[in-house]
N, C-alpha and C positions, 0 to 999 in steps of 0.2 A: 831554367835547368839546361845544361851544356848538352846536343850531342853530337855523335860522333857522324858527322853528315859523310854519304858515301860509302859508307864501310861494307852495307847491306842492301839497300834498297838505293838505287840510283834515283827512281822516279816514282815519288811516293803517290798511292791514291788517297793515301786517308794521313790526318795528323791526328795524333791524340794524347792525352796528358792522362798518366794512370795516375792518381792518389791516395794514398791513405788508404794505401795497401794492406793486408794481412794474409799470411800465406797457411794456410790448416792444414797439416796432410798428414795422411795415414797410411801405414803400408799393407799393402793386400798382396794374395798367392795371384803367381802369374798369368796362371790357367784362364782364372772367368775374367780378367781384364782381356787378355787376350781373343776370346770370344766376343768383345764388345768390339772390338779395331776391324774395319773394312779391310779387306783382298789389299796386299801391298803393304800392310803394317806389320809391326812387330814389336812388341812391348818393349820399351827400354827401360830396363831392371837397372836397380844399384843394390848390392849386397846378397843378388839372387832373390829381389822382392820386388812386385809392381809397387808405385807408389798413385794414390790417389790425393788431388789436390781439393781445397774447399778455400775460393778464394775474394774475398768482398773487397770492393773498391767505391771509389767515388772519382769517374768518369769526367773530363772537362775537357774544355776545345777543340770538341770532337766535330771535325770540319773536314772537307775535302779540299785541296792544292788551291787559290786562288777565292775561296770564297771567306767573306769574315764568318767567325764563331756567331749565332745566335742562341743568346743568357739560356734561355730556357730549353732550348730543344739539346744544346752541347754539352753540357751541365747536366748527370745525373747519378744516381748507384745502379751499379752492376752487381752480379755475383755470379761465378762460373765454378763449376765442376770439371775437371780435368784429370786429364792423366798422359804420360810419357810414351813416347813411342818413336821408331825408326822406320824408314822405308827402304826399297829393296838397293839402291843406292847407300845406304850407312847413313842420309843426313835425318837429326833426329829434331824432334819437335814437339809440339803441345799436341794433341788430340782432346779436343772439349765435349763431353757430354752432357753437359747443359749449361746455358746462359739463362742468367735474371737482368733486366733491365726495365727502368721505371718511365720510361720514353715510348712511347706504340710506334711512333716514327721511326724510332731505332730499331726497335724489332723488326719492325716489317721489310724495312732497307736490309738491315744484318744478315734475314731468312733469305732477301730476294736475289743479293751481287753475293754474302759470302756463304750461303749454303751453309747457318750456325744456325741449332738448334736453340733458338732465340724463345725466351718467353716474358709477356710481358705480367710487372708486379708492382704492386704498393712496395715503396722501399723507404729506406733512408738513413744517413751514414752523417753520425753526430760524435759531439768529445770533447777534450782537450789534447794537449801537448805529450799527454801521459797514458790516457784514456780515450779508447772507441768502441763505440757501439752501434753495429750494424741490426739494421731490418729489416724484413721483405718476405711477402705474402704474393703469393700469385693469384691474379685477377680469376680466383673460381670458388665457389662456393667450400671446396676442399682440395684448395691450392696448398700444395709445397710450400713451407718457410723455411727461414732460418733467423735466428736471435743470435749473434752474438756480441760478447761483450769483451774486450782486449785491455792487460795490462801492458804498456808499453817500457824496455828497460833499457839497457845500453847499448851501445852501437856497436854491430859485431866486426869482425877481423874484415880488415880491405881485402876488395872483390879478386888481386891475386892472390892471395892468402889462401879463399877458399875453393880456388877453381876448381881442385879435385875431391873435394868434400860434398857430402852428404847435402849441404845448403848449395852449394854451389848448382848441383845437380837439379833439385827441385826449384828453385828459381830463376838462372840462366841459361832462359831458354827466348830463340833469336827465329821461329819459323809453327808457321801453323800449319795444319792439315785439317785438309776437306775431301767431300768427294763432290762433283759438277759434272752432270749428265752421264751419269756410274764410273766415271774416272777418278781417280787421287788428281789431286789436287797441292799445290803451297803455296805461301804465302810466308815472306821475307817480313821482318819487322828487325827497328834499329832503335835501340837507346843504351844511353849507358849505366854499367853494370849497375843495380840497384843498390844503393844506400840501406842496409839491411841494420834493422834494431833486435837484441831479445825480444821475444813476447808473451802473456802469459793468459792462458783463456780464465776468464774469470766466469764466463757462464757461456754455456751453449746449447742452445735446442734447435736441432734441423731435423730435416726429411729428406732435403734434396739429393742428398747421393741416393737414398730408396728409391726417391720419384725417377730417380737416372736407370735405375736397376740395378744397383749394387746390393750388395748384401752390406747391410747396418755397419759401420766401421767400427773396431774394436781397439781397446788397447789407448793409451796416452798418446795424442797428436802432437806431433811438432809444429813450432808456431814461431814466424818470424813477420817481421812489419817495416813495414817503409814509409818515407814520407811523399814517396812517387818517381816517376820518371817521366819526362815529356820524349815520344813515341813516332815514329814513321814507320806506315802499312804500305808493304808494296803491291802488285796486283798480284792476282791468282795463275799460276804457271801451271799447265796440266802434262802429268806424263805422257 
């Protein structure tokens, strides 16, 4: 997969290949997201509504500038809870409220250089060309899951098509936020726009936005899927 080297991140710390994507989200009132964003945030609304994301992957070549990938440790599923926000500059980003990953090593690094609410879980991310189905149980006697199960359909409108669209909005997105020793925090990330398919939940049972502290998501999720993007993480820049 092509990207666009330079555009964002000069001098990447991290490569990574997202996969076999699927994007859930849901829209929630501004108010109690915005209670969750640290000093310096500000929820980035579309339509006058926060939007909450619920997003399973399967994770590969996840290496740092100069070292090879190794199979097992680089290779794995993830699944992040997320939501939208800006900071007092205008530039806007992802804000994540929880990450699942099936790596302890990846956790432990994720929580230690990027301050992400990392947790580690039995997971795993199977299918066809048509169909996927995501898993993952958090290593505790009454861990968070989530089960889902994706119909995969046709390929949506090219990435200028939807720049100012509703898809456009809850997927391209080019910068993370943290906070590192009570500071805000970002972090640059560069790939190009995702390859976006319909998608259609065929089943899902989660917890994870609850276990985040959200209040239970309501209402028909919009649902979109990829077939990935190969990724560059830049370092973490502090106000």
């Amino acid at each position: 997969m092509a990207v666009r080297h330079g555009e964002r991140v000069r001098v990447p710390v991290m490569y990574q290949d997202w996969l076999d994507i699927t994007f859930i989200h849901w829209r929630y009132p501004v108010e109690p997201i915005q209670r969750m964003l640290p000093d310096g945030l500000t929820v980035d609304s579309f339509d006058g509504s926060a939007w909450v994301g619920l997003t399973p992957l399967l994770m590969s070549d996840v290496r740092p500038p100069g070292v090879p990938a190794i199979p097992w440790l680089s290779r794995f599923p993830e699944t992040n809870v997320r939501t939208y926000a800006r900071d007092a500059e205008g530039r806007t980003g992802l804000w994540f409220l929880s990450l699942d990953a099936a790596r302890l090593p990846a956790v432990l690094t994720a929580r230690a250089t990027y301050r992400l609410p990392y947790h580690w879980a039995a997971m795993s991310v199977t299918g066809t060309s048509t169909r996927r189905v995501y898993r993952s149980h958090r290593h505790r006697s009454a861990g968070a899951h989530c089960h889902a199960e994706v119909e995969l359909g046709s390929p949506l409108a090219a990435p200028g098509e939807r720049a100012e669209l509703l898809t456009g909005f809850l997927t391209e997105r080019y910068r993370l936020f943290t906070v590192i020793a009570g500071r805000l925090a970002h972090a640059e990330v560069e790939h190009v726009p995702w390859p976006l398919h319909e998608a259609r939940l065929r089943h899902l049972d989660q917890d994870l936005l609850q276990a985040a502290s959200l209040p239970a998501p309501g209402g028909t999720p919009l649902v979109h899927a990829s077939p990935g993007v190969r990724v560059r993480v830049g370092p973490w820049s502090l106000r």
